[in-house]
C-alpha positions in Angstrom: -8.1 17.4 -3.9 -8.0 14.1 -2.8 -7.7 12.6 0.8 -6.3 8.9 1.5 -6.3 7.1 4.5 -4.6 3.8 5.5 -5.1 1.6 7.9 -4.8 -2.0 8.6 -1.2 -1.6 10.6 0.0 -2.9 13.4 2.5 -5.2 15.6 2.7 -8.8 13.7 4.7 -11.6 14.7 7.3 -13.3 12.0 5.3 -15.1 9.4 2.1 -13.6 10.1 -0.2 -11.8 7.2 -2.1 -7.9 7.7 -4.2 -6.4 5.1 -3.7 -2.7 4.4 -6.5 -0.5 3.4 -6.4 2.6 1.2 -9.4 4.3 1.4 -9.8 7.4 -0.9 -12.3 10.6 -1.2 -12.6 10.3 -4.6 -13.9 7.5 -7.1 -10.6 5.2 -7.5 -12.4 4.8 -10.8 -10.8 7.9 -12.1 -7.4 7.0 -10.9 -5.1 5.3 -13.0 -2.3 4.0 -10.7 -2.3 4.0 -7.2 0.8 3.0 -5.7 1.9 1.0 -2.0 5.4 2.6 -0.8 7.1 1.9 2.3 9.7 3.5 4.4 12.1 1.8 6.8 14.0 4.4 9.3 16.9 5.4 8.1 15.7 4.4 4.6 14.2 6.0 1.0 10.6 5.7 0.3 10.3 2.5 -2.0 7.6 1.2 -4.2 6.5 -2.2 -3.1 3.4 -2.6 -5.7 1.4 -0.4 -8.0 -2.4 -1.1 -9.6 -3.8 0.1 -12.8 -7.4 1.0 -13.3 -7.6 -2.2 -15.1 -6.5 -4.1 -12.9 -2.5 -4.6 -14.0 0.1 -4.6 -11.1 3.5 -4.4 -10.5 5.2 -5.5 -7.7 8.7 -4.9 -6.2 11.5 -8.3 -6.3 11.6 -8.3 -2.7 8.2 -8.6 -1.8 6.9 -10.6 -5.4 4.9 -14.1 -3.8 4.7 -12.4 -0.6 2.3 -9.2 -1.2 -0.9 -9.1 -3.0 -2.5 -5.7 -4.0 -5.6 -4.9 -5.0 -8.4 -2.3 -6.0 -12.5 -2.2 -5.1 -13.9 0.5 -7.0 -17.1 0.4 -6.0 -15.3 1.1 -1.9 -12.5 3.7 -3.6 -10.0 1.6 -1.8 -7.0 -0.5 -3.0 -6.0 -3.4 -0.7 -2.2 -4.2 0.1 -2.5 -8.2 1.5 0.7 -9.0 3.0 1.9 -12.5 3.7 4.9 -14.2 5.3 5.6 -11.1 7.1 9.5 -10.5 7.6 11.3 -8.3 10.2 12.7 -6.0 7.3 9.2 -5.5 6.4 9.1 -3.0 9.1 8.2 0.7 7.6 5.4 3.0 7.5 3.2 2.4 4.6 1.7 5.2 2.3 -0.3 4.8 -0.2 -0.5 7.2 -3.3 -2.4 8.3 -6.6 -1.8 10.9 -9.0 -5.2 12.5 -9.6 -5.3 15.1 -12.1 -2.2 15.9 -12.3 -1.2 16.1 -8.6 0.3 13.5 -6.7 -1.8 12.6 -3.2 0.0 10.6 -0.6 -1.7 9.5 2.9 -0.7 9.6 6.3 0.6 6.2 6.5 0.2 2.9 8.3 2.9 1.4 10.5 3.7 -2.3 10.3 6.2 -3.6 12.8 7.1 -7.6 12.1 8.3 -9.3 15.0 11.0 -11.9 15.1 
């Protein structure tokens, strides 16, 4: 089983940059993907940017320029840097990994942008 934990959340102002952490109770190493989603209220659960073991990423349109994610295997956490901070880039953010064939998601992180 694996446990993930954000953090890194909080109340930002327009413009303004947080780093999300994704820490996780096993070696990352062994992970191939691990994914950054977000969910606005009233919204689906999106994919905003995914990291392979080696490194490749993917990144949604809306947030390409703008987000940054990266992985530390040697912490067994994967970063999510967020810059220009918009007011739609208001959710909770979850972080997941499919580990074995199982699907682990965290608790989440909320990020509330400020205009």
């Amino acid at each position: 089983q694996v446990q993930l934990v954000e953090s890194g959340g909080g109340l930002v102002q327009a413009g303004g940059s947080l780093r999300l952490s994704c820490a996780a109770s096993v070696s990352i190493f062994s992970i191939n993907t691990m994914g950054w989603y977000r969910q606005a209220p009233g919204k689906q659960r999106e994919l905003v940017a995914s990291i392979t073991s080696l490194g490749s990423t993917n990144y949604a349109n809306s947030v390409k320029g703008r987000f940054t994610v990266s992985r530390d295997n040697a912490k067994n956490t994967v970063y999510l840097q967020i810059d220009s901070l918009k007011p739609e880039d208001t959710a909770v953010y979850y972080c997941n990994a499919q580990y074995r064939a199982t699907l682990y998601w965290g608790q989440g992180t909320q990020v509330t942008v400020s205009s």
